[in-house]
N, C-alpha and C positions, 0 to 999 in steps of 0.2 A: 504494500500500500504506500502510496507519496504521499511524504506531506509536504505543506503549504510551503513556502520560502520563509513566509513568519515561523512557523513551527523546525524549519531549519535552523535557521536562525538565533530561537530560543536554543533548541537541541545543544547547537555548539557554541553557546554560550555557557550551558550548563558542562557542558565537556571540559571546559577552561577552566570555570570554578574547579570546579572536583580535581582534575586534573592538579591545580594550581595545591592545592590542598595535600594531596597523596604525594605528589611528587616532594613536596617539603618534609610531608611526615616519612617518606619511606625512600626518599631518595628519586633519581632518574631510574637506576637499572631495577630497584625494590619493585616496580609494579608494572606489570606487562598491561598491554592496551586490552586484551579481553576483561580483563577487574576492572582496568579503568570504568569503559563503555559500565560493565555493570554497575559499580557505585553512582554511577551517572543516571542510570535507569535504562539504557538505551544497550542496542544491539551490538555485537562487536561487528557486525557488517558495514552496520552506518558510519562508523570509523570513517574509512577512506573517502566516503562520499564527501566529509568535510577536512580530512586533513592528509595532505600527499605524504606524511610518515610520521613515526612517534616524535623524531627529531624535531617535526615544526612544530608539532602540539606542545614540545618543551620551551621553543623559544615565544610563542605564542602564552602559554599558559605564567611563564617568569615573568614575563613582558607587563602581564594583567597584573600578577602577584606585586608585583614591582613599582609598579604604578600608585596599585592602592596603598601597599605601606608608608610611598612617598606623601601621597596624599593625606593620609592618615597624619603623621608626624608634621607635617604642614598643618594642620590644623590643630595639631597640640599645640604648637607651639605658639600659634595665632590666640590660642586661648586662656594662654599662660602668663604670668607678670614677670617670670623666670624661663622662657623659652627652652635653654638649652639644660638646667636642671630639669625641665618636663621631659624631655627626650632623654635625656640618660636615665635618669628615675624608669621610665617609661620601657626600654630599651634593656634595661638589666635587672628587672623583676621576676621575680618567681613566676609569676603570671605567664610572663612572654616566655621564660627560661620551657615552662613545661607545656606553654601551647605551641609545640613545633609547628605542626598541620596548618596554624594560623597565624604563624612568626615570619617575621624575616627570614623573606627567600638566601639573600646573602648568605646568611651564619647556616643557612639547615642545608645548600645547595653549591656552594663556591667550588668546596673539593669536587663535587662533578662538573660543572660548568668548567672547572681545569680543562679535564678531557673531554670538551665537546665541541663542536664548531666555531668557526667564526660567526656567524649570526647570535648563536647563543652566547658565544663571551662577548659579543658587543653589545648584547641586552645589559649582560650585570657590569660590563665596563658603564654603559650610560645610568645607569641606575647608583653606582657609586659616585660616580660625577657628580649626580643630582644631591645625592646623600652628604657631600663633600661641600657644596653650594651651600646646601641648605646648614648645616655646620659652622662655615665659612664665617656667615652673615650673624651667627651667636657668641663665636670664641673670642676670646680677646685677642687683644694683639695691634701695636702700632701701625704695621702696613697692610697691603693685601695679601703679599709675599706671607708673611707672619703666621697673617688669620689660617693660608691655606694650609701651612706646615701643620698649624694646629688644629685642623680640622682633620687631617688627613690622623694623627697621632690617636685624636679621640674617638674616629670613627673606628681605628683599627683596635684600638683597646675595646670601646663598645662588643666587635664583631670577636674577637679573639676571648673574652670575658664569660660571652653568652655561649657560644662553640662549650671554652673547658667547661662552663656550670654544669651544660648538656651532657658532659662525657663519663665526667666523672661520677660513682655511684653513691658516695658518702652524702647525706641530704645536709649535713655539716660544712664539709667542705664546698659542697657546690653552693651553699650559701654566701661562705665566705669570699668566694670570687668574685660573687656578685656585689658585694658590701665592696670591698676591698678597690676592685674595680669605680664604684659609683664612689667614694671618698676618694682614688684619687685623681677623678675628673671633674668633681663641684666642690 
């Protein structure tokens, strides 16, 4: 049966969420496109009708994830009297530490984005740009030069912070990362 181009549409839009979602919680290689399609609700046939291989669904699906987080932290920050306390506060929570599935793509996806195309490292290359920008314009720092050193320092602490909280299994230690990290960036 065909459906409409609206109902397309929606289809692989819902592909990208989920998609966007499972690939953070379980990695790129973690979930073949038949689980995907099913978490999605949809057939693993309808795949291809909307995406020419899992590779694009990955830089398609980072692309959304990436987008929104940006978005998301843009708007903390707009809502805050303390912008870049909101972001790191925000960024190195237990909260974010154990919603992978809903966390930054960065920290849950970099080490495979290593191994993956130039389309997909140009996603999270622009996506750190943005993230470095938007940083840039909180840090202190006399010049531009400055600001961007030290956006560059706190976002990699940020990413490198949340990464070990994730790895390590002690609920102690991965706390302490996270403190440790957030004290010595505000």
């Amino acid at each position: 049966m065909r459906v409409s181009r609206e109902q397309a549409a929606r289809n692989r839009e819902r592909v990208v969420d989920v998609a966007g979602e499972l690939f953070r919680a379980k990695g790129f290689d973690g979930i073949g496109v038949a689980d995907l399609m099913q978490a999605a609700g949809l057939t693993h046939g309808g795949f291809y009708g909307s995406f020419a291989s899992k590779e694009a669904l990955e830089v398609e699906a980072s692309r959304h994830a990436l987008d929104g987080a940006a978005a998301f932290l843009k708007d903390l920050a707009a809502k805050s009297d303390d912008p870049l306390q909101a972001i790191v506060r925000f960024y190195l929570s237990p909260q974010h530490r154990d919603g992978i599935g809903e966390g930054c793509a960065i920290s849950a996806l970099s080490q495979d984005a290593v191994r993956g195309g130039q389309a997909l490292r140009g996603v999270f290359e622009a996506a750190i740009r943005d993230y470095l920008s938007l940083l840039g314009g909180l840090v202190p720092g006399d010049t531009e030069a400055a600001r961007f050193k030290r956006s560059m320092v706190t976002y990699s602490t940020m990413v490198g912070a949340l990464q070990l909280a994730r790895t390590v299994t002690d609920p102690k230690l991965s706390h302490a990362i996270l403190e440790a990290a957030v004290e010595a960036l505000i």
